[in-house]
C-alpha positions in Angstrom: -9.0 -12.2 5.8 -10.3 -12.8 2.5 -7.2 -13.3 -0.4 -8.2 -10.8 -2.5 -6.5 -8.7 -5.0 -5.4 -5.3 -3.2 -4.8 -1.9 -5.4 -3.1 1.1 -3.5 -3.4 4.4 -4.5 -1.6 7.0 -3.5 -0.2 10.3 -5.4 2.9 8.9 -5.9 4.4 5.3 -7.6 7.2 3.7 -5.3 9.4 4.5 -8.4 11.4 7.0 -9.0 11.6 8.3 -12.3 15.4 10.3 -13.0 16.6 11.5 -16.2 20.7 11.5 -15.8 23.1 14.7 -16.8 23.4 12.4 -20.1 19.9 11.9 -20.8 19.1 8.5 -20.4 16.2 8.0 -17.9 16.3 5.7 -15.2 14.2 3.9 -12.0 14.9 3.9 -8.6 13.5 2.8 -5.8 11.1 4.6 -3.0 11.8 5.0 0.1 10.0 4.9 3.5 7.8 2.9 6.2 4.8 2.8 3.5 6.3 1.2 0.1 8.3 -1.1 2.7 4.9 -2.3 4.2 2.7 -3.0 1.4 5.3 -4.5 -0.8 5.1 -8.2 0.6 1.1 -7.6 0.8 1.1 -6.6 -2.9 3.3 -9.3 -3.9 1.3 -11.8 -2.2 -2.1 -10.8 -3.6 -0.7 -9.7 -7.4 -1.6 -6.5 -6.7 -0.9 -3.2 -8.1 0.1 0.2 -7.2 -1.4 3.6 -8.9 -0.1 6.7 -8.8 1.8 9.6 -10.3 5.5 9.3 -12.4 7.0 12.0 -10.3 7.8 14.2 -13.5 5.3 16.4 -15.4 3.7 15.0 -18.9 5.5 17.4 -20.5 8.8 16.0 -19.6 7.7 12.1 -19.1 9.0 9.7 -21.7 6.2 8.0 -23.3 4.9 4.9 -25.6 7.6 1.7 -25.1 10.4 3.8 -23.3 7.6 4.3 -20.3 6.3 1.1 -20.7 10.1 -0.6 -20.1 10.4 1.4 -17.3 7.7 0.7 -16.2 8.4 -2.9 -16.4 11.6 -2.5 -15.0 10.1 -1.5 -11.8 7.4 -4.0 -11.7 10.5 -6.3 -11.7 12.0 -4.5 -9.0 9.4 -4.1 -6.6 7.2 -7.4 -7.6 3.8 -6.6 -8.3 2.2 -4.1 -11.0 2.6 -0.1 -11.6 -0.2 1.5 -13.3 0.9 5.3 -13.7 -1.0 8.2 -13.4 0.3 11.4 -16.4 0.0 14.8 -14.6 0.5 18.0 -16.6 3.1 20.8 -15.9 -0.6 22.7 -14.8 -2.6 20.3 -12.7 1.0 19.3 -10.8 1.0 23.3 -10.3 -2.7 23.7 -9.0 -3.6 20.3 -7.7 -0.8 19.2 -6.1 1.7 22.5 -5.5 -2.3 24.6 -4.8 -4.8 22.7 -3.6 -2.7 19.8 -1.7 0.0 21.9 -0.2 -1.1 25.7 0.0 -4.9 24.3 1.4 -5.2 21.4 2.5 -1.7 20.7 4.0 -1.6 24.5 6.1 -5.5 23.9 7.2 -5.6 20.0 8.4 -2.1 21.0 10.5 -4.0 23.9 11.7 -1.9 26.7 10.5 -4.9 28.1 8.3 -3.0 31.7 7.6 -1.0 30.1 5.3 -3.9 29.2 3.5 -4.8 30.0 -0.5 -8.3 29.6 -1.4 -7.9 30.3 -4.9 -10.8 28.6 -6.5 -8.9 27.5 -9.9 -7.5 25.1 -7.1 -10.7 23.3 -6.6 -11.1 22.9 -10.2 -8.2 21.3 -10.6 -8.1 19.4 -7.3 -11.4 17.7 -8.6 -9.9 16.9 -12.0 -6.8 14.8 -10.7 -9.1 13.3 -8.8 -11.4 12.2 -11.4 -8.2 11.3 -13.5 -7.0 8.7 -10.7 -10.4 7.4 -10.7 -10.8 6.7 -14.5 -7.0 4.9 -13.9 -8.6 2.9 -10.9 -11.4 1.6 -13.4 -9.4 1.2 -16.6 -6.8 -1.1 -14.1 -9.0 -3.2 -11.3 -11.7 -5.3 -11.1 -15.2 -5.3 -8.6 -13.8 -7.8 -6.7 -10.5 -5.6 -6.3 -10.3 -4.1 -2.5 -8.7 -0.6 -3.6 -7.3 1.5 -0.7 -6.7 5.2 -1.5 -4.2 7.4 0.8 -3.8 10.5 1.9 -5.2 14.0 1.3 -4.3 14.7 -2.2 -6.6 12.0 -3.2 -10.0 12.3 -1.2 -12.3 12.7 -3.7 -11.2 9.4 -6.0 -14.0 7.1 -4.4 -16.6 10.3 -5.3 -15.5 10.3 -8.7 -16.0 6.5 -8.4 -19.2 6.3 -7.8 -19.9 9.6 -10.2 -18.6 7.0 -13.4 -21.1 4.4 -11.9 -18.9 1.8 -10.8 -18.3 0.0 -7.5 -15.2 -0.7 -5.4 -14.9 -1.6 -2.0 -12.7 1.0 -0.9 -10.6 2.3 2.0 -9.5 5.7 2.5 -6.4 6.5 4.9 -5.2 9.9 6.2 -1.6 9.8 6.9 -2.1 14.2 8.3 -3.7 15.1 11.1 -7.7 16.1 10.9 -8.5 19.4 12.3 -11.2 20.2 14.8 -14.4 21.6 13.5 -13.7 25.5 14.1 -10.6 24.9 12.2 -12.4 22.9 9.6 -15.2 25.7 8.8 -12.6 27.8 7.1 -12.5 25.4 4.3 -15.0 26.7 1.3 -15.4 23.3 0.1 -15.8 21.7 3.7 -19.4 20.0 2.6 -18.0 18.4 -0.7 -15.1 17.5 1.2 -17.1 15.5 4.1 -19.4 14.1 1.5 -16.5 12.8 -0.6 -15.5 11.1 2.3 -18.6 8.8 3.1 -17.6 7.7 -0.2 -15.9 5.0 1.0 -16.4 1.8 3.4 -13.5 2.3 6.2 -12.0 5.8 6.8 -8.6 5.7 8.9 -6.9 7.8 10.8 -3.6 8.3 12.5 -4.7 9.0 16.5 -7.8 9.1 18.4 -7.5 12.7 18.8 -8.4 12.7 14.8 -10.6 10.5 14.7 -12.6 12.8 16.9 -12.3 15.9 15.2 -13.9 14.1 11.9 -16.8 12.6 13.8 -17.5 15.9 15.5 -17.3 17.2 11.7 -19.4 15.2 10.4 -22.0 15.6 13.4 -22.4 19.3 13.0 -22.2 19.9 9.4 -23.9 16.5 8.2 -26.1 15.6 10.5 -25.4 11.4 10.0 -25.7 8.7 12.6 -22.9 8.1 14.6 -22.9 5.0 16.8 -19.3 2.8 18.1 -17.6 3.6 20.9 -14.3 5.9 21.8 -12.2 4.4 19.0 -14.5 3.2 16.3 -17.3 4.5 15.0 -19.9 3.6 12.3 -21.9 6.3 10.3 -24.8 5.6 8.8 -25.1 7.2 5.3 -28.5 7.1 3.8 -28.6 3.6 3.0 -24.9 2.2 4.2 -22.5 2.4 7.1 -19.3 3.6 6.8 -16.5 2.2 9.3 -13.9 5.2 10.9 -11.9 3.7 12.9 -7.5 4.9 14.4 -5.0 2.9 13.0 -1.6 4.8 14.0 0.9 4.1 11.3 4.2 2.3 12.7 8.2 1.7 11.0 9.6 -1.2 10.0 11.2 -1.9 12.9 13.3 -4.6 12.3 15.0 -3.0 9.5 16.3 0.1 11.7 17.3 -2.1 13.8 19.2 -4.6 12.4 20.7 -1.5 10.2 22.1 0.2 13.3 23.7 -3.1 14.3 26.0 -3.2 11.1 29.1 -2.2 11.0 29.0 0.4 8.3 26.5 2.4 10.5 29.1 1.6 13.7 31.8 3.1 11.2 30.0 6.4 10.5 28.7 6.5 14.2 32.5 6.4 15.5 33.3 9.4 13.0 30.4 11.1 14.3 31.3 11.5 18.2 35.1 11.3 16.8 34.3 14.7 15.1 32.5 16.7 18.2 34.0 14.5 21.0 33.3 14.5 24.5 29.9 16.1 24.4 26.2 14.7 24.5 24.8 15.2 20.7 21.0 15.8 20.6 19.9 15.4 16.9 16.9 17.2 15.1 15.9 16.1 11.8 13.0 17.4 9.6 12.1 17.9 6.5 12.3 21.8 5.8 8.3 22.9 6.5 6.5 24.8 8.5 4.7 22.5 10.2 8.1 21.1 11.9 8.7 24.1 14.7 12.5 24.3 13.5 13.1 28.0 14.1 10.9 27.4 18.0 13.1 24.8 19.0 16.4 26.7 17.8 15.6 29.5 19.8 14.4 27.0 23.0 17.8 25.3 22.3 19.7 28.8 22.2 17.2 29.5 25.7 18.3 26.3 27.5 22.2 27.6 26.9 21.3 30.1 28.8 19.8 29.4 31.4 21.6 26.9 32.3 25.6 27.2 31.9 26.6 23.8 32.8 25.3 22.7 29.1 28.0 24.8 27.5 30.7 23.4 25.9 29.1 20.2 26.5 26.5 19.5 24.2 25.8 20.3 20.7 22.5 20.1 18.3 23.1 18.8 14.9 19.9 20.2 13.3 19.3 18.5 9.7 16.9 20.3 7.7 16.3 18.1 4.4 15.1 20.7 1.6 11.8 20.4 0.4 9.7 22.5 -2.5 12.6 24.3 -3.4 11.8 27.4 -5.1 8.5 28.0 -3.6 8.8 31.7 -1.6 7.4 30.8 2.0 10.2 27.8 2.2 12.9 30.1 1.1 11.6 32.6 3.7 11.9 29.7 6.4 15.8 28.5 4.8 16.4 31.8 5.6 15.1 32.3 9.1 16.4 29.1 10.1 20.4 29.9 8.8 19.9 33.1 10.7 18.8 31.8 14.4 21.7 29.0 13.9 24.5 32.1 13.1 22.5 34.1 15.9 23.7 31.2 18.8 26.8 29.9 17.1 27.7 33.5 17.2 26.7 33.7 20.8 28.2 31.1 22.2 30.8 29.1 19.7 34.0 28.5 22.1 37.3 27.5 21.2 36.9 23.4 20.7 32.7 23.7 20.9 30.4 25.0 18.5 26.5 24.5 19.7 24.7 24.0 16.4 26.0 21.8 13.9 23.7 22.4 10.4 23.3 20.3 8.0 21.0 20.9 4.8 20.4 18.3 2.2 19.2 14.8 2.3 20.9 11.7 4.4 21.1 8.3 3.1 19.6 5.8 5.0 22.9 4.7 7.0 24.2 8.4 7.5 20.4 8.5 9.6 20.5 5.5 11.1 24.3 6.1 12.3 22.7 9.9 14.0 20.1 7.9 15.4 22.3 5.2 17.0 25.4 8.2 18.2 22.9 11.1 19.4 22.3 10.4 23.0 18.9 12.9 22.8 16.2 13.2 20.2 14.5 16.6 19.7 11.2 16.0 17.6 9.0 18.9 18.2 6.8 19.7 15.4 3.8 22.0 15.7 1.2 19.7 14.4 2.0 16.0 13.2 0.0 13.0 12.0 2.3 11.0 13.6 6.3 11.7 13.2 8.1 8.2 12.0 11.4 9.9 12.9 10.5 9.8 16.8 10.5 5.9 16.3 13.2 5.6 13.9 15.4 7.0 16.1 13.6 4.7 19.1 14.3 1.6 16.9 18.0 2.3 16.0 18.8 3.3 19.4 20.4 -0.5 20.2 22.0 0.7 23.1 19.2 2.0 24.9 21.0 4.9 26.2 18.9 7.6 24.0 16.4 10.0 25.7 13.2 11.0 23.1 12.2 14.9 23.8 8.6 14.9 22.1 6.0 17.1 21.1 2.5 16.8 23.0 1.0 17.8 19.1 2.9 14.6 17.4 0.9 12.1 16.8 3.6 9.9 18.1 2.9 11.3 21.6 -0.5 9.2 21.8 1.9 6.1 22.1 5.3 7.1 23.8 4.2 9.8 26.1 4.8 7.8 29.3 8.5 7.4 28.4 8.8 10.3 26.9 9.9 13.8 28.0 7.1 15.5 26.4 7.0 19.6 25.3 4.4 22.4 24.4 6.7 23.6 21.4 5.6 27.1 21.5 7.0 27.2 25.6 10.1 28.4 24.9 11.0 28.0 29.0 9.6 24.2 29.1 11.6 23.4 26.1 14.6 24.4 27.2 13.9 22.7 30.9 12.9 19.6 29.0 16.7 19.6 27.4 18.5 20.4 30.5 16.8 17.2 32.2 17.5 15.1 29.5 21.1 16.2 29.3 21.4 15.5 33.3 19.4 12.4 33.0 21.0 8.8 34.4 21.7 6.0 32.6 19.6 3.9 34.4 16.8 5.7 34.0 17.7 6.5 30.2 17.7 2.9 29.7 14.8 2.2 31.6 12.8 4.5 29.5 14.5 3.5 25.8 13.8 -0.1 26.5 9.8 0.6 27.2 9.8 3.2 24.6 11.7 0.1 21.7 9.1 -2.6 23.3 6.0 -0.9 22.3 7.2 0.2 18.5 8.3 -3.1 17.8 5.2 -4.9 19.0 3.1 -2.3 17.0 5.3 -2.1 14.0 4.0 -1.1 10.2 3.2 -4.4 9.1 0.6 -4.9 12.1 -0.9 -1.4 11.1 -1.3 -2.8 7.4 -2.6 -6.1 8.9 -5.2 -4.4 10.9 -6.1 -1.6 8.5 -7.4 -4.6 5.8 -8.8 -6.7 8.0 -11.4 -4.0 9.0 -11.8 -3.0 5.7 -13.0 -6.2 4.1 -15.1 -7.2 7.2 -18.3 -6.5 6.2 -20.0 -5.4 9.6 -19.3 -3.7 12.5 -19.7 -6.3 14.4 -16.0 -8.3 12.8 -14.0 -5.8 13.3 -10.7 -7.2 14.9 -11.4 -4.9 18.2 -8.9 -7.1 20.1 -6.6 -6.9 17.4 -6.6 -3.3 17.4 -3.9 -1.3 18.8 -5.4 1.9 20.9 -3.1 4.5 22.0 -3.8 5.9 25.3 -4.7 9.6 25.5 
């Protein structure tokens, strides 16, 4: 692969930007599988990272005291941070609208929680533009920029619109909805087009990458020629790659994590607080798109169908809060609190109590320790790109004793499904089933399954996804792609 400079851009810096009870603002570090990927890649090449402070413009301190944060984190992290000012407005209408009350309800087909409101567009296309004019002002042509994620489809558009060129890569990180689903977007042509923008197009599963193609097909009309799980389409006078690249962890990190001893501390206090019983763990970030209130109610099914579970397993549900204030995720707080009270109130016995509730954030040991005590994993969203959670908990489970229930509509699934027990979410009866034979399941056959389940996540971990994602984006044919290279889930 050529050494080339590499600039990622994504909405957000892998900063964090606080401002403390006392005033004084101050950096801290992202999280997650992402920042922890491309940091040694970005080091390695002096790259830089673009993207958005986190805070509106209003509120973001500016000239030098900016600039030394700024610094500071380029410190920290090792390569550059170019940041990206978003007013109180365009956080409001691009990101809060367009991003998360369009695009985000639509591409995980849920489209009735769609709002077309057409300010959104407007301002959609203006962040976009602003990103772009922050990708020009900070790289050069022989710069390999590579944008993610859906809040920032348009950027290679508006780069070509200011007349200058980039190679450029483009990754989805959500799922890509099929085309009936698709046609409900007003802005589905500009949306496609903006897309042929760039040189390689990624995304999570095949399952994806055939919903775009067959996009593109009926509502473009372009040549499409590859095979099953890569494609190039010819666009006027240039081919554009589209290719799966499922996104992976960090393996080695959850797994060397679960093997200190201040996980093994908090995991002891765990079981010591709801002892003798098997713990099957749900985590999830509080959306709609998670299925938290249908696998309540298949938990709350399973006790009753089958008796011998009671008193002798418990769900610890943690529900992490997200876009607090907005009125459809208080609506879900709410539903959620009152299906947990519902089958607490059911069932709680002395000594036993079948939902444990947590809300609010973990830190990255308290996870990891859930992970490594919980002997079953619930992960049964209703649409997912790909769920990271499902192999974080695969990773840190060291003792191989863990059983992974897992949605068919993850995009996880693709990978794990043959040592997996895998679940419709919206069958309520299967669901429950699925529990009841994970709680009755052997050891042997728990550890049979774990150990296949921790063999393919660590051969096909993050860094082999970035590997393989810029490899195929600076080939410049077809023809190089690293095919043998490339890791294809089964279907």
């Amino acid at each position: 692969m050529e050494s080339r400079r590499l600039a990622v851009i994504s909405n957000r810096l892998p900063i964090v930007l606080k401002r403390e009870k006392r005033g004084k603002w101050v950096t801290e570090p992202g999280s997650g599988g992402l920042v922890t990927a491309l940091g040694p890649v970005l080091r390695n090449r002096e790259g830089l990272w673009i993207g958005w402070v986190g805070t509106n413009e209003e509120e973001t301190p500016s000239g030098p005291l900016l600039n030394d944060l700024l610094s500071r984190g380029t410190r920290e992290t090792g390569y550059s941070l170019k940041p990206v000012n978003l007013t109180r407005e365009e956080v409001g209408k691009y990101y809060h609208g367009f991003s998360n009350e369009i695009l985000w309800p639509l591409f995980h087909d849920l489209f009735s929680h769609c709002n077309f409101d057409p300010c959104y567009w407007e301002a959609y296309q203006g962040v976009n533009n602003k990103f772009a004019r922050a990708v020009i002002e900070n790289t050069q042509e022989s710069d390999y920029v590579w944008v993610h994620d859906y809040q920032l489809i348009l950027v290679g558009r508006e780069l070509k619109r200011l007349g200058i060129t980039r190679q450029a890569g483009f990754f989805l990180h959500i799922p890509f909805p099929p085309l009936d689903i698709f046609l409900k977007l007003p802005w589905r042509f500009e949306i496609l087009e903006a897309l042929m923008e760039y040189d390689l197009i990624g995304f999570q599963t095949t399952r994806d990458l055939r919903n775009f193609i067959g996009c593109v097909r009926a509502l473009l009309d372009y040549q499409v020629k590859g095979t099953k799980y890569l494609n190039s389409i010819i666009h006027h006078d240039r081919e554009v790659i589209v290719g799966a690249f499922p996104i992976s962890i960090d393996y080695r990190e959850f797994a060397d994590l679960a093997r200190t001893e201040e996980v093994a501390e908090k995991a002891w206090i765990i079981h010591a607080n709801i002892p003798e019983q098997q713990l099957i763990l749900g985590v999830d970030r509080l959306d709609y798109t998670k299925g938290i209130p249908e696998r309540l109610r298949a938990f709350g099914h399973a006790l009753a169908c089958y008796p011998d579970m009671r008193g002798h397993i418990s769900l610890i549900q943690v529900v992490v809060p997200s876009r607090t204030g907005v009125e459809e995720y208080e609506k879900l707080k709410q539903e959620i609190e009152r299906i947990v009270g519902e089958i607490n109130g059911r069932y709680t016995d002395i000594g036993w109590t079948p939902i444990h509730y947590i809300y609010r954030s973990l830190s990255r040991t308290e996870l990891v320790a859930y992970y490594k005590t919980c002997e079953i994993a619930l992960i049964t969203p209703l649409k997912d790109g790909m769920n990271l959670i499902a192999k974080e908990y695969c990773a840190s489970n060291i003792e191989e004793k863990g059983v992974l229930i897992l949605s068919e509509f993850a995009g996880a699934a693709s990978q794990l499904h043959q040592n997996v027990i895998l679940v419709n979410p919206y069958d309520r009866q299967r669901t429950a089933d699925a529990i009841h034979s994970a709680f009755v399941m052997d050891l042997e056959q728990r550890r049979s399954r774990m150990r296949r389940l921790r063999r393919s996540i660590q051969r096909h971990n993050v860094i082999d996804w970035v590997n393989t994602f810029l490899r195929a984006g600076i080939s410049k044919d077809l023809r190089d792609f690293p095919q043998a290279e490339l890791f294809v889930p089964s279907q």
